[in-house]
C-alpha positions in Angstrom: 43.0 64.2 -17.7 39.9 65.4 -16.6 37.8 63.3 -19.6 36.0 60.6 -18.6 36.4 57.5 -20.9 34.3 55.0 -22.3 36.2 54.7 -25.4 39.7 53.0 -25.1 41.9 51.1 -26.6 45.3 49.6 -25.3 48.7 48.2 -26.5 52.0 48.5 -25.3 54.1 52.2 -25.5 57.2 50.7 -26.6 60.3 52.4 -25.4 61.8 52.6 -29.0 59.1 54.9 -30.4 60.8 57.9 -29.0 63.7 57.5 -32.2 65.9 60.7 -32.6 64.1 61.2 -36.2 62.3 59.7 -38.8 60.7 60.4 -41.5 57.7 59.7 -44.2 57.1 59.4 -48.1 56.3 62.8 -49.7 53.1 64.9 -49.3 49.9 63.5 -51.3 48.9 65.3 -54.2 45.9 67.1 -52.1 43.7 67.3 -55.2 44.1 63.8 -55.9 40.2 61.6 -55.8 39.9 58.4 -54.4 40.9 55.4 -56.3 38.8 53.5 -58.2 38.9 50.1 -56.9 37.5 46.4 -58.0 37.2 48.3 -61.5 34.3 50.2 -60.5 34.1 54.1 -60.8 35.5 56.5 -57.8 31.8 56.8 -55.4 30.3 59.9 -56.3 29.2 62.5 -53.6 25.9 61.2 -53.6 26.9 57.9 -52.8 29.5 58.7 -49.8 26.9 60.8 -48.3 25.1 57.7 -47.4 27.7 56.1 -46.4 28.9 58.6 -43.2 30.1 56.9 -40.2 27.3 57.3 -37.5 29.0 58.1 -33.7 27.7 58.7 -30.4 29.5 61.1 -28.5 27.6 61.2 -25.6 27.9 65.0 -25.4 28.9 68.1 -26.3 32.4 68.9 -26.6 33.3 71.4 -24.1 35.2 73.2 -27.1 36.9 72.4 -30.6 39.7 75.3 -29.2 42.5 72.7 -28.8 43.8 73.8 -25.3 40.6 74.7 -24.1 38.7 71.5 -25.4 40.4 69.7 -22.4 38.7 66.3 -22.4 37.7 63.0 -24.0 34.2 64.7 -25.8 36.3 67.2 -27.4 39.1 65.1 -27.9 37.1 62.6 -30.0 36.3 65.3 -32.6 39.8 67.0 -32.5 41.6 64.0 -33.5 39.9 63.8 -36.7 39.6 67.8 -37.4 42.8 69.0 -36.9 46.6 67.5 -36.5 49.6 68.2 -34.5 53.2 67.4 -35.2 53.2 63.5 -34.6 50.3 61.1 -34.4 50.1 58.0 -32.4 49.8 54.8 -34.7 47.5 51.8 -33.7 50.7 50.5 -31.8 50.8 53.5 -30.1 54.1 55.1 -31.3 54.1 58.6 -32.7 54.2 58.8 -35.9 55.2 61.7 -38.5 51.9 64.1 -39.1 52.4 67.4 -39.6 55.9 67.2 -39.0 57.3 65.0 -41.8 60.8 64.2 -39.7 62.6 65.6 -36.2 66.0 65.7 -34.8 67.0 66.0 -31.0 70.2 67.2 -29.9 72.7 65.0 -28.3 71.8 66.5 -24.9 67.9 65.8 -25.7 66.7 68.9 -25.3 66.0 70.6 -28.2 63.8 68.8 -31.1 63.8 70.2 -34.3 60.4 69.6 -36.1 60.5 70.3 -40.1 56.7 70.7 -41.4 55.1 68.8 -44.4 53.6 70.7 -47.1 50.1 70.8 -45.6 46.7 73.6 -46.1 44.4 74.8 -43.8 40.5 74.4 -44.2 40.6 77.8 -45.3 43.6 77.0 -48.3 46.1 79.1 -46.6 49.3 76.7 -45.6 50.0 75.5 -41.8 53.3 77.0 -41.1 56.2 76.9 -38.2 54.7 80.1 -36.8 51.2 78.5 -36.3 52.2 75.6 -33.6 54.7 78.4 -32.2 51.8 80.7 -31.9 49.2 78.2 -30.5 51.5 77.0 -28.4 52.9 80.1 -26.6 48.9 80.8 -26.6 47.9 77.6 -24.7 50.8 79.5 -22.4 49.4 82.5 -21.8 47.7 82.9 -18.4 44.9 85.0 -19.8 43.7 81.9 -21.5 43.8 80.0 -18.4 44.3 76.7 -20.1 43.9 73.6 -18.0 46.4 72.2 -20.7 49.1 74.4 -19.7 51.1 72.1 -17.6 51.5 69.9 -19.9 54.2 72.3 -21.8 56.3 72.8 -18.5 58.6 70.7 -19.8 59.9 73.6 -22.4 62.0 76.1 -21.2 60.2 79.0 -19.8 56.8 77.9 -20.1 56.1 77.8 -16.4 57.9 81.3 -16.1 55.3 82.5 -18.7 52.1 80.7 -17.7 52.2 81.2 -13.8 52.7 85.4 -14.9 56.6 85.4 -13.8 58.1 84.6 -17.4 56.9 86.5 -21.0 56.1 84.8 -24.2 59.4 85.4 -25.9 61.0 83.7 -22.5 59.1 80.3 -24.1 61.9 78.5 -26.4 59.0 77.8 -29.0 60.6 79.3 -32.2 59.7 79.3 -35.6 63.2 79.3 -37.7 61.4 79.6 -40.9 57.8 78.4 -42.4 58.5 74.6 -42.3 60.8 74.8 -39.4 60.0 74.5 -35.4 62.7 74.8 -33.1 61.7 73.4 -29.1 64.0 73.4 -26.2 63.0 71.5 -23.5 63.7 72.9 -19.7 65.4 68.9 -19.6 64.9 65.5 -21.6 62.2 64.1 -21.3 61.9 61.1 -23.4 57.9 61.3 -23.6 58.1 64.2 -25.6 56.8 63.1 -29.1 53.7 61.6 -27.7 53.3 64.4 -26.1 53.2 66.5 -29.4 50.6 64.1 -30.3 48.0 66.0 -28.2 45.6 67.7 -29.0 45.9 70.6 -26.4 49.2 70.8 -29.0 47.5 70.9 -32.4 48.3 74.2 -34.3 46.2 77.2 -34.3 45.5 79.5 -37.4 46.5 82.7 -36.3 45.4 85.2 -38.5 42.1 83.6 -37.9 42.1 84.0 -33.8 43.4 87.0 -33.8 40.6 88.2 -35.9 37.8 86.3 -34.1 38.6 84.7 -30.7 35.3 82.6 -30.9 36.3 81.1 -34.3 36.6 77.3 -32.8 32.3 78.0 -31.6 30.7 77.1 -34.8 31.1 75.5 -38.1 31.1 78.3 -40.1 34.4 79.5 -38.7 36.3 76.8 -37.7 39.6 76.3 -39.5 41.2 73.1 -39.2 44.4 71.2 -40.5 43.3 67.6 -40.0 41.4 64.7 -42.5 38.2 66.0 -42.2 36.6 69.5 -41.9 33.6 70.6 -39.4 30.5 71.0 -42.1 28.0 71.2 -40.1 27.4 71.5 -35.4 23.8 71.9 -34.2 25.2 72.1 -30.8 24.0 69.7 -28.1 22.5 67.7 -30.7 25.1 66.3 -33.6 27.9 67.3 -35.3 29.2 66.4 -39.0 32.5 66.4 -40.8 33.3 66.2 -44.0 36.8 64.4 -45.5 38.9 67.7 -46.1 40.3 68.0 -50.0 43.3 70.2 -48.0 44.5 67.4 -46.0 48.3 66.3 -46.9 47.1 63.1 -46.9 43.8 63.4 -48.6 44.0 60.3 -50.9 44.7 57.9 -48.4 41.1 58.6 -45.9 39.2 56.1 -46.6 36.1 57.8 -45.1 33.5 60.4 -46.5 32.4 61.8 -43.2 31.0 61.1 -40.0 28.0 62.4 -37.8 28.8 62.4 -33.9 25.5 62.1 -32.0 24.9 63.8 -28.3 23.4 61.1 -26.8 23.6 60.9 -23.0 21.4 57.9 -22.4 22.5 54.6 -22.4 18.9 53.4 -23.2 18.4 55.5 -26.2 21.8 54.6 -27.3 21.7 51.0 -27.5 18.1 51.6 -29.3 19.4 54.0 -31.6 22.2 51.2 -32.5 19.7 48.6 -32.5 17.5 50.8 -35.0 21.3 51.4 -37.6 21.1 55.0 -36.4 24.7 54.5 -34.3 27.1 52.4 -35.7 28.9 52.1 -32.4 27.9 51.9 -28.9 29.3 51.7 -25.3 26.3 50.2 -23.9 26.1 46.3 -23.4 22.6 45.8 -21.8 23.3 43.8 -18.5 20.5 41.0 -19.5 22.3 40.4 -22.7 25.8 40.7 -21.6 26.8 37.1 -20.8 25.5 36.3 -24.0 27.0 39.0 -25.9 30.7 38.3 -24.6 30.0 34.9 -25.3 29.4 34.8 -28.7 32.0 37.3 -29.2 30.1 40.2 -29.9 31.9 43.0 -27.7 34.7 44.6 -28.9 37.2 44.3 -25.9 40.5 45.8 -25.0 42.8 46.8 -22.1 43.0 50.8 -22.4 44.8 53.4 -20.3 43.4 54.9 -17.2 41.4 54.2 -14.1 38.5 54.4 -12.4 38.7 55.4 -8.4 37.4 56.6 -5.4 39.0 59.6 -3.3 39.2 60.0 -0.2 38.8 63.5 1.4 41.8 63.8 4.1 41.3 66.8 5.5 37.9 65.4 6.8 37.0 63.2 9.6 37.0 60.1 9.7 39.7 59.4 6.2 41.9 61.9 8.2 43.2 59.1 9.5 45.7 56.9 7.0 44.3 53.3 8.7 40.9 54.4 8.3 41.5 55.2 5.0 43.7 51.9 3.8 40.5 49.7 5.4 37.9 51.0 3.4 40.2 50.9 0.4 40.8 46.9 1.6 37.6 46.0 1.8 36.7 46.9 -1.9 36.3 43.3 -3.7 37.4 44.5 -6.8 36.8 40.9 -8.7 33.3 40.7 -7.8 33.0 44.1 -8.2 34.0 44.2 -12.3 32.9 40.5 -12.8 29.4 40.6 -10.9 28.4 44.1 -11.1 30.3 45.8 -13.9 30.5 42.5 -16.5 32.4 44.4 -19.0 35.4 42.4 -18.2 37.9 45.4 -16.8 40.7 44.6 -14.8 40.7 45.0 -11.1 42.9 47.4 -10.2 46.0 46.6 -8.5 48.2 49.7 -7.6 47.0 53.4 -9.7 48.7 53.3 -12.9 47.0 51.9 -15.7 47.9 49.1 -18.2 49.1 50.7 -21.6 52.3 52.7 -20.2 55.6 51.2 -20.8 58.2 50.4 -17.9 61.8 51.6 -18.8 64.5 49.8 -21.6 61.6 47.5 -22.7 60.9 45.9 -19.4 57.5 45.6 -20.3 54.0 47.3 -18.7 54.8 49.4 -15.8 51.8 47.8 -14.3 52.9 44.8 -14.7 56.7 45.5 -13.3 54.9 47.5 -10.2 53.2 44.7 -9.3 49.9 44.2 -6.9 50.1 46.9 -4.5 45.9 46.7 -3.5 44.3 43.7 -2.1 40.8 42.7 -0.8 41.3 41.3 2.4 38.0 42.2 4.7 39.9 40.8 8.1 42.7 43.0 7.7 40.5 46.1 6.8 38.3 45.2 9.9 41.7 45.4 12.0 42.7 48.3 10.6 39.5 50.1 11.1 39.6 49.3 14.8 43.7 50.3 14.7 42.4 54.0 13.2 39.0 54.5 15.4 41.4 53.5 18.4 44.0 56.0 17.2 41.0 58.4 16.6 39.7 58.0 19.6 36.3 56.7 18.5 33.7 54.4 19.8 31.7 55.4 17.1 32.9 55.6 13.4 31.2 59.3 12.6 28.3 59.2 9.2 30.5 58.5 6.0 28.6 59.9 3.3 30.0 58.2 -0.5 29.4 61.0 -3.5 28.9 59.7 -6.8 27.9 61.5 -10.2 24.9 60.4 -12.3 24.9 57.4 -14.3 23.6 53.5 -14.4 27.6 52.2 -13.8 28.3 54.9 -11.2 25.2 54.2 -9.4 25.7 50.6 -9.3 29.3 50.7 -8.3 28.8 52.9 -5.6 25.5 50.3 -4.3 27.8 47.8 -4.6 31.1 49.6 -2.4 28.1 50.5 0.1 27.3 46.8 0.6 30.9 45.8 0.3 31.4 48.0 3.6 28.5 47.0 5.5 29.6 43.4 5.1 33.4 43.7 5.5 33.5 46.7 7.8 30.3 47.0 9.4 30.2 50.5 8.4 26.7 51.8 6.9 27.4 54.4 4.3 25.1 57.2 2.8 25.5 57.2 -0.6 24.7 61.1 -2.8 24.3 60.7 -6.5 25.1 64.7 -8.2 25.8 65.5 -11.6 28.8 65.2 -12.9 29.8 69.4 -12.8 28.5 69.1 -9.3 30.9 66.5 -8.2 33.7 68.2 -9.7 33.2 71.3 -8.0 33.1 69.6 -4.9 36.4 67.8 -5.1 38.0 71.1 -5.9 36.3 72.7 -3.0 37.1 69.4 -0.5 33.4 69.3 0.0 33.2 65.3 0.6 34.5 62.3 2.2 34.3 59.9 -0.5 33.9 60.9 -4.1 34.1 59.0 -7.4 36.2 60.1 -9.8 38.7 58.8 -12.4 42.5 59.5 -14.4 42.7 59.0 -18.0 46.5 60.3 -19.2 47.4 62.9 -21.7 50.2 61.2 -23.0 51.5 57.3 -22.6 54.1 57.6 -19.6 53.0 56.7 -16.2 54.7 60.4 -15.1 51.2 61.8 -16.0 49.3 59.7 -13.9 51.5 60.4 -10.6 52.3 64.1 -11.0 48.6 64.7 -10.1 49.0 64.0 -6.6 52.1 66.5 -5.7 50.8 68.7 -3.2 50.0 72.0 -5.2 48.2 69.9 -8.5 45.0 71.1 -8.9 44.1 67.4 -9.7 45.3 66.5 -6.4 41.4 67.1 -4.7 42.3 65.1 -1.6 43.9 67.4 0.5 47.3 64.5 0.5 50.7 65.7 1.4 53.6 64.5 1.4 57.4 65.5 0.9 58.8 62.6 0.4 56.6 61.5 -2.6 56.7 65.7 -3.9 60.2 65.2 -4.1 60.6 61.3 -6.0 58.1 63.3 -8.7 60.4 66.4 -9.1 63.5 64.3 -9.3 61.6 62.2 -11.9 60.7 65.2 -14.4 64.5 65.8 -13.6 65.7 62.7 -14.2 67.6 61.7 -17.9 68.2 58.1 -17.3 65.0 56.6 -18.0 65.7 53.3 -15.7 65.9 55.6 -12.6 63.1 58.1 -13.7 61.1 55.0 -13.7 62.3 53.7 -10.4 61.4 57.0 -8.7 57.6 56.5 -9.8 57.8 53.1 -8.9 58.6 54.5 -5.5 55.9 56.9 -5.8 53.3 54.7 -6.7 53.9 52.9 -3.2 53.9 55.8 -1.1 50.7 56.8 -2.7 49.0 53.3 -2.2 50.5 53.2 1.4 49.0 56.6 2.4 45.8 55.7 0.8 44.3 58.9 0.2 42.5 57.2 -3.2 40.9 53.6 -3.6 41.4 52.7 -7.6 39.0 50.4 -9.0 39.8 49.0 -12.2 41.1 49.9 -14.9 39.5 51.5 -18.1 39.2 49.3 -21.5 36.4 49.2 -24.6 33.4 47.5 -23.9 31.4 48.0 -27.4 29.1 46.9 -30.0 30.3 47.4 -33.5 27.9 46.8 -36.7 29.5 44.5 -38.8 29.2 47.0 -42.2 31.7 49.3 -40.1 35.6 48.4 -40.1 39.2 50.3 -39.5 38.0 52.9 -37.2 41.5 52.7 -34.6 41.5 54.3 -31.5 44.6 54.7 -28.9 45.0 53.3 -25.0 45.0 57.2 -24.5 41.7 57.7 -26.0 42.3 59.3 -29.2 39.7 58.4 -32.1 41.2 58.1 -35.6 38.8 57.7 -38.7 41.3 58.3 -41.2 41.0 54.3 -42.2 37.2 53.9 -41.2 35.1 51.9 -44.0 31.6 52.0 -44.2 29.8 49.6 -46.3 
C-alpha cells in the first residue's frame, strides 16, 4: 500500500478465519440509547461531548472516497465512518459487518454475501446494489483508482478496468436488496479479508451520482459505519460523531472522536503532554530508555516494512553484486536498537510479521526464515566482485534519497555511516518531501530511495505481487521471468500449501537479486493516557473505535 504507517498492530492471520460462512446475532435496535451502567443515568449529550477521543492523524486524508482514499491517513478515518462486508476482529479474522453471513461454492469461487438490516447517514438503507455499484465504480478506468487491482481477483474486473472488458462483464451482482453475488476469476482464500478494505466499503449511489464530490466535506458525506463525519476543517481537524443509524449502534462505546493534522513530532508529543492528544507516535529519544523501561510504550509487532530501493536501471546498482553489498552492509540491529529505539525487528527477508504461512504453520516470516544478513567482509568482497565485473576503479557518486522527517533523516545518517565504515563508499545523502520522492521512484529518478510496503490485506501475496515487472509499485526498474511467473502461478494456485511455496520461492529470488534492502519491520511505538482504553487497531493498520472508552 502506498500509506506510510506509524500506527500498527500485529497478531497472527490464522488460516481458519477464511470459514465457508458464519454468521451473527440479529441487528441492534438502531434507536436503542446507551445503557445505563453502575445504576447511574445514560450520559447526556453534554457530558459525551467532553469526553471525545482526541487523535493525531498526522495529516490530511488524501480522500474519505473509499477507492480513492488509498492510504493509512484516509484509512484511519474510513474504518470508523463507513463499513464493508466483513471486519477484521482484534485477532485479525474477518468478521461479519455489513454482511451478516456468506457462503462459497464448493469450487470457491463464488461467495454469496447476505446484508444485515443496516441505514445510511442519510436514513436511506445500504443495499446489495450499493457495494455492487461502488465496486464496479472503483473498476471503472475513468476513476483511475490505485485500488483497482486489488478486485482482479473477480471475474472480469481486469477486462473492465484496463478498458478491454465493460461493467456488466464484472461478476459483481446484486440478486436482490440484501443479497451480493461475487465470482471470483479463481479461489483465492484471502478473499474475506480482502472485503474488509476499505477501497471495498459501499458507496451510496443515488448520492454520487448526484454529486461526484460528495466524500469532500462534512456536509455531504454519507456513511454506513459507527460514527458519522460532523464536522472537517480540512488540514486542521476532523470530528465524528457516534451514528444513531449504525446496525450496531448500542454496542459503541464511544461518543466521538477529533483527529488532529499534526505533522510535527515536537508539537505532537507537547500537545499529548498538554491532554490535547490522547495518543502519540512520538517517544522523545532522551526519554525513551526510560519510557520502555517503565513500561510506558505501547508495543507491538505489526505488518509491513520499512526499505530502501535500489534503482537498477542506474549505474552503479545495475549491477546485482553491487547491489547485494550495500544491502549486506546494513547493520540492522544497531540500526533499530541504537538509532531507531522503538524496538522494531530487524528485517530478515521482505515480508512482514503478521501474515500467516499455509495449514497453520505458523508466520510466514518465521517459516521463510533469515534471508538478509550484516556481514561487512562479504559485502566488501562483493563490492570488489561487481566494480571488477563493472569494470571500475572507481565506484561512481551514490547519491541516497530520503523524504523529510526526524526517523528518515536519522536512518539514512546512519546507512551513510554504515557504508563508509563497511564499504568504504562515501554517500550523498538528498532529504525531499515526501510527494517528491514518490514521484521520483515512479519516474526512476534515483539510485537509492527510501521507501516502505504496508499490505492491503493479511496474505503475504500482497507484499510480493508488487515487484512483477509491469506493477506500478515495482519503482526499481527489476525484472525477472522466473519470479513473474512463481507470482502468476500463485494467484493461480488453489492449494494453499503450494501457493505458499511459490512465494516462498519468490521471496528468495527477490532477496537474491537484491533490487531492495528492507529494514525492519513496522510495529506501534506509542504513548497512551491512562483515561483512554479499547481503542483496537489491526497488523494491517485499520483503526477501530467502536470499543474506545474515555474516562
Amino acid at each position: 500500500m502506498k500509506k506510510i504507517s506509524t500506527l500498527l498492530l500485529s497478531a497472527s492471520l490464522a488460516a481458519s478465519m477464511l470459514i465457508a460462512g458464519c454468521s451473527s446475532g440479529q441487528p441492534a435496535n438502531n434507536n436503542a440509547a446507551p445503557p445505563a451502567t453502575n445504576n447511574q443515568p445514560a450520559p447526556t449529550p453534554q457530558d459525551q461531548a467532553a469526553k471525545l477521543l482526541l487523535l493525531n492523524n498526522i495529516k490530511e486524508p488524501t480522500s474519505l472516497d473509499p477507492p480513492i482514499g488509498f492510504d493509512e491517513p484516509s484509512y484511519n478515518i474510513l474504518n470508523n465512518l463507513m463499513e464493508g462486508l466483513t471486519r477484521l476482529d482484534a485477532d485479525q479474522k474477518p468478521q461479519p459487518a455489513a454482511a451478516t453471513e456468506w457462503k462459497i461454492s464448493p469450487d470457491g469461487k463464488v461467495y454469496t454475501f447476505t446484508l444485515r438490516e443496516n441505514k445510511w447517514t442519510n436514513g436511506d438503507p445500504v443495499t446489495a446494489q450499493d457495494f455492487e455499484y461502488a465496486w464496479k465504480r472503483m473498476l471503472d478506468p475513468k476513476l483511475a483508482s490505485s485500488a483497482a487491482p486489488l478486485a482482479y481477483i473477480i471475474e472480469g474486473a481486469e477486462a473492465y478496468n484496463s478498458g478491454k472488458g465493460t461493467a456488466d462483464g464484472v461478476k459483481v451482482k446484486a440478486v436482490d436488496d440484501k443479497t451480493l453475488e461475487v465470482t471470483l476469476a479463481q479461489p483465492a482464500s484471502w478473499t474475506l479479508l480482502l472485503a474488509s478494505n476499505p477501497a471495498f466499503f459501499p458507496v451510496h449511489k443515488a448520492t454520487d451520482q448526484k454529486d461526484p464530490k460528495w466524500a469532500a466535506e462534512a456536509a455531504t458525506f454519507v456513511g454506513n459505519g459507527p460514527f458519522k463525519l460532523t464536522e472537517w476543517a480540512h488540514d486542521s481537524e476532523l470530528k465524528m460523531m457516534k451514528n444513531e443509524n449504525y446496525w450496531d449502534a448500542a454496542s459503541v462505546t464511544l461518543a466521538g472522536a477529533v483527529w488532529k493534522m499534526i505533522d510535527d513530532e515536537n508539537t505532537e508529543y507537547q500537545m499529548f503532554t498538554n491532554e490535547e492528544l490522547h495518543r502519540t507516535t512520538t517517544v522523545p529519544a532522551d526519554m525513551a530508555d526510560q519510557l520502555f523501561k517503565e513500561g510506558k510504550v505501547l508495543v507491538k509487532d505489526g505488518a509491513g516494512t520499512e526499505l530502501y530501493r535500489f534503482n537498477v536501471t542506474k549505474e552503479p546498482f545495475d549491477n546485482k553484486n553491487i547491489r547485494k553489498a550495500f544491502s549486506m552492509a546494513i547493520d540492522r540491529q544497531t540500526l533499530v536498537d541504537l538509532v531507531l529505539m522503538r524496538q522494531q525487528k530487524p528485517a530478515t527477508g521482505f515480508v512482514s510479521y503478521g501474515l500467516p504461512d499455509a495449514n497453520g504453520a505458523g508466520q510466514f516470516r518465521d517459516v521463510g526464515g533469515e534471508l538478509i544478513k550484516y556481514d561487512p567482509a562479504e559485502a566488501k568482497k562483493l563490492l570488489e566482485q561487481g566494480m571488477k565485473e563493472k569494470g571500475y576503479s572507481q565506484l561512481p557518486e551514490v547519491t541516497l534519497t530520503y523524504r523529510s522527517g526526524t526517523n528518515y533523516e536519522k536512518t539514512a545518517q546512519a546507512l551513510q555511516e554504515m557504508f563508509k565504515q563497511n564499504l568504504g563508499v562515501d554517500v550523498k545523502l538528498q532529504k525531499v518531501e515526501g510527494k517528491v520522492l514518490t514521484d521520483m521512484q515512479k519516474q526512476l529518478q534515483f539510485q537509492i530511495a527510501r521507501s516502505s510496503w504496508l499490505p492491503d490485506f493479511g496474505d503475504a501475496i500482497n507484499f510480493l505481487d508488487i515487484f512483477v515487472t509491469k506493477s506500478p509499485s515495482n519503482r526499481t526498474g527489476w525484472s525477472n521471468a522466473e519470479y513473474d511467473k512463481l507470482i502468476k502461478d500463485a494467484y493461480k494456485e488453489a492449494d494453499d500449501a503450494k501457493r505458499i511455496q511459490m512465494l516462498h520461492d519468490a521471496e528468495k529470488i527477490l532477496m537474491d537479486e537484491a533490487p531492495i534492502a528492507p529494514l525492519y519491520y513496522y510495529n506501534t511505538s506509542l504513548l497512551q493516557s491512562d483515561k483512554v482504553s479499547g481503542i483496537e487497531s489491526t497488523s494491517l493498520s485499520y483503526t477501530d473505535l467502536r470499543k474506545a472508552v474515555v474516562k
